[in-house]
N, C-alpha and C positions, 0 to 999 in steps of 0.2 A: 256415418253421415257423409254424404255428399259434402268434396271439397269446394270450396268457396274462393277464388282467386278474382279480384280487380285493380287494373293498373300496377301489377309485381305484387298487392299487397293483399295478404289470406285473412281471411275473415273468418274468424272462429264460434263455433258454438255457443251461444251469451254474449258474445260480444255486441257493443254498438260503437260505431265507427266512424267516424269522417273521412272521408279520401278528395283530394283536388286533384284533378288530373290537369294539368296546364296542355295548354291549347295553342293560343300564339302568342304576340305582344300585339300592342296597337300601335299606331304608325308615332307615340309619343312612346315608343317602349315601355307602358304598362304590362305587365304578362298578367292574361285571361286566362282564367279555371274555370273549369266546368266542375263546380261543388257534390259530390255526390253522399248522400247519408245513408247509412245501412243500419237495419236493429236486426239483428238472430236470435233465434231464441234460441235455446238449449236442445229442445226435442226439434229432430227434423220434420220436415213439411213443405209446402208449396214454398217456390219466390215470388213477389209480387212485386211488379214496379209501378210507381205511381211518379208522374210525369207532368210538368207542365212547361210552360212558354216555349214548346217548339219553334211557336211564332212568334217574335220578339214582343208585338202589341198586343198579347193576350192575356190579360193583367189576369183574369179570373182565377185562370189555371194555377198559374207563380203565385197568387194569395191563398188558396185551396190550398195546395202544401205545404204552402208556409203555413198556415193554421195547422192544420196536422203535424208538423213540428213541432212547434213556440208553444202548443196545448198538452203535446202528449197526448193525441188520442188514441191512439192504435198503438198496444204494446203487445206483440206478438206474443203469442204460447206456445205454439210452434210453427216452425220456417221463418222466411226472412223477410222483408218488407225492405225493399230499395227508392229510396227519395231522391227524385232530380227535380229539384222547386223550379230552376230557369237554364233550362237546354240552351237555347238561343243567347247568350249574355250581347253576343255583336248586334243583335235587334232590338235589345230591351234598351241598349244604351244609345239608341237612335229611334225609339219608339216607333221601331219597324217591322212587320211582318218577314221581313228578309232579311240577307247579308247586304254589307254592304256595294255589295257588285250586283245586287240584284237577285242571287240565287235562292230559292226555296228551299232549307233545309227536308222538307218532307216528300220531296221531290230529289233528293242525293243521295241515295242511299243504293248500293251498301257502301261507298263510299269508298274514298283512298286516301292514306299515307301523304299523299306526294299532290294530291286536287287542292280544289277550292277550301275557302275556310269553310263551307257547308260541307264541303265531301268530305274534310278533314274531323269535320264534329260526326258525322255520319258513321266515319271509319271506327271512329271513338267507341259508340255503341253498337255500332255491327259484334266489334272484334270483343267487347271489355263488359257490356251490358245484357245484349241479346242472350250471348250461350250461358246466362249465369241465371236465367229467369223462366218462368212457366208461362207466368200470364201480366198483364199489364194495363195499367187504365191512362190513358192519355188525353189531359186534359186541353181542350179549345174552345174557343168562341167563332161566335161570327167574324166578320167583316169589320170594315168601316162603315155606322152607321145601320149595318145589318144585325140585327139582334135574333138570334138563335133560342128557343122557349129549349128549357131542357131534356136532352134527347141522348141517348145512345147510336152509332155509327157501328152494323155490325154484317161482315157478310153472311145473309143467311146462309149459306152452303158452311160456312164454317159450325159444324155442331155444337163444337165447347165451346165457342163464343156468342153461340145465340144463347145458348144453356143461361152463362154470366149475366150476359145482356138482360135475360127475364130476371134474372136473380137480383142485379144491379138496380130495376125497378122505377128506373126513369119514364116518364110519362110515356115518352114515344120511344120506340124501337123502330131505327129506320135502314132497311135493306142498304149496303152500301158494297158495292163492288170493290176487293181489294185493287188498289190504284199500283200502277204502276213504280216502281224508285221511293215507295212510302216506308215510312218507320212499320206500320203497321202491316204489308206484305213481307216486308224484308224477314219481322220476324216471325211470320204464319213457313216463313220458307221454311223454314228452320223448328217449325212445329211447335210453336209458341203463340198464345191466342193474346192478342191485343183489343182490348176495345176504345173505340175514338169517342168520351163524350165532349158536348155540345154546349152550349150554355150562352147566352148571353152574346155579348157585342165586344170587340176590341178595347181598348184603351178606355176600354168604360167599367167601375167594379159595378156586380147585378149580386144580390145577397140570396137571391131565388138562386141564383143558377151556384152559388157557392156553396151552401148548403144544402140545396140538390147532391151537387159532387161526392161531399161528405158523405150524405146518407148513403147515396149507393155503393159507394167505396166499402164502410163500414156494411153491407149488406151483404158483400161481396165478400172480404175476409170472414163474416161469423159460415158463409158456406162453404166457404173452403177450411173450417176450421182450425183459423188461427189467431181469433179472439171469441171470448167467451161472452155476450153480450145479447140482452132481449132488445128486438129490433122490430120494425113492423116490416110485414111483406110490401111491396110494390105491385103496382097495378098498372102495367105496362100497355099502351095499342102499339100491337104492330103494323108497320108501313112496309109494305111492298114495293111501293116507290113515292117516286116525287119529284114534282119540276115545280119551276117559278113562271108565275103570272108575271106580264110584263106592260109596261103602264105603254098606252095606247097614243099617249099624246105628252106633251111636256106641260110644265106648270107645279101649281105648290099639289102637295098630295096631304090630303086630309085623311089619314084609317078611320074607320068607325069600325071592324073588328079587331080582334087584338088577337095576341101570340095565341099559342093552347087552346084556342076555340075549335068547336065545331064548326064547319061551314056547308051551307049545302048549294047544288048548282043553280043556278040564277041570280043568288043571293045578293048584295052591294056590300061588299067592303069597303069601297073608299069613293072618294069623292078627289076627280082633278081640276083643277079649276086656272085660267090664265091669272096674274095680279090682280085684273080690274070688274073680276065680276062676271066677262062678259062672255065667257066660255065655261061653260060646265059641265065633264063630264061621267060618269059612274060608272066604278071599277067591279064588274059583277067577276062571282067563280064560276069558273069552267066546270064543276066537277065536285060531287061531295067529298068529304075529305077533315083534314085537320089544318088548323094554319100553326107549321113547325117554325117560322122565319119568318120577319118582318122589317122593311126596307124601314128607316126612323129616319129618314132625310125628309125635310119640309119642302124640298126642291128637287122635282125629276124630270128627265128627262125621256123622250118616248125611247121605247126598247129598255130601259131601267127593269132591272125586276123589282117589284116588289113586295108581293105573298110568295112565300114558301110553302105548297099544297101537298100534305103528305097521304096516301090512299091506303085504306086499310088491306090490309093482307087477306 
């Protein structure tokens, strides 16, 4: 079997493991871990990492593995299955999407020793997480206010990740170009397929989008054969692309479609109106499609996006 080493510490065959790798202090000298749980089975197999809160305000992700935890749902029979429930700990405890200097952890990567406190958690996983894994599900949400219908983020040029992607079974499959300084290029460099899913909004828990995650996750280990479990298949659209509609005028925004609908071009999704009545006007789509994203502010402003319109492949 394939040796197992993170942060100095060897993970052995059957073992299940906790590892804290300490990070920094905070300016009251707290020292921050970054928590990491590991289960191995006995017989070897795929490693799988399951990921959430990159973004500090993405509750859904950091509750998704926390459930997979605290439940016990995924008991490997073979390979290993690696837990990071809250990557970001300097975001969650400012219920921030970033560090607190502002940086993007999924924008620092591969990161350094000697950077930012992003580049420094970056370096963490480039160096201690990436070379110890095959494939990876990484869990996010929308925005502020932006609510995400459950979706998979996968580049189609990548093959074993569009493979997962269908396999994963999320509603939508949406073409995504690997991004530059992402968790998820960093470790496609390295020949490692990550998928990014979607789910839901920020600082908001969505029980659709958390148990979405689950399902597919669990969809995802019975194909790679490392739980033994009857599952239903998924019934995926794929998206070739997608842009957002962008609201035309300012004032309150009323949807009358919703997330995971169908849409077709002419149609009226929403209605914008000033305070008083006296201005009203109808947000039609450009374009048949699906609505993957929905702006949930009762107040926008013109150039706001508000549909996320994804096109079928």
């Amino acid at each position: 079997m394939k040796e197992m080493v993170i942060n100095g510490v060897r993970i052995r065959p059957g073992q299940s493991i906790n590892i804290e790798i300490a990070i920094a202090r905070l300016p009251t000298h707290t020292l921050i871990d970054l928590p990491v749980f590991i289960d191995r089975a006995k017989e070897d197999g795929p490693t799988v990492l399951i990921s959430g809160g990159v973004h500090g305000d993405e509750m859904n992700g950091i509750v998704t593995v926390k459930r997979m935890l605290e439940e016990g749902l995924f008991k490997p029979k073979k390979g290993t299955i690696i837990y990071i429930p809250l990557v970001n700990v300097y975001g969650f405890l400012s219920n921030s999407r970033t560090f607190p200097d502002g940086r993007d952890l999924n924008r620092s990567f591969p990161g350094s020793n000697k950077g930012s406190l992003a580049s420094q958690i970056a370096y963490i996983l480039t160096t201690q997480i990436i070379p110890n894994i095959d494939y990876g599900i990484d869990i996010h949400t929308g925005g502020r206010m932006l609510s995400n219908y459950p979706q998979i983020r996968v580049d189609f040029k990548d093959v074993k990740g569009l493979e997962l992607a269908k396999v994963f079974g999320a509603k939508f499959v949406i073409n995504s170009n690997h991004i530059d300084k992402s968790f998820r290029k960093e470790a496609f460099k390295l020949k490692k397929h990550i998928l990014v899913y979607e789910g839901g909004e920020s600082m908001r828990l969505d029980d659709l989008a958390i148990d979405e995650a689950i399902l597919g996750t669990r969809r995802v280990l019975v194909h790679l054969g490392m739980i033994e479990e009857d599952v239903n298949h998924g019934q995926s659209i794929l998206m070739k692309e997608s842009s957002w509609l962008r609201a035309k005028m300012s004032g309150i925004f009323t949807p009358i479609a919703k997330a995971g609908e169908a849409v077709k071009k002419g149609q009226v999704l929403a209605k914008i109106s000033d305070p008083y009545g006296q201005v009203k006007v109808s947000v039609k789509c450009g374009s048949n499609g699906y609505i993957v994203g929905v702006n949930n502010s009762p107040v926008v402003n013109a150039g706001d996006a508000i549909f996320h319109i994804g096109k079928g492949a």
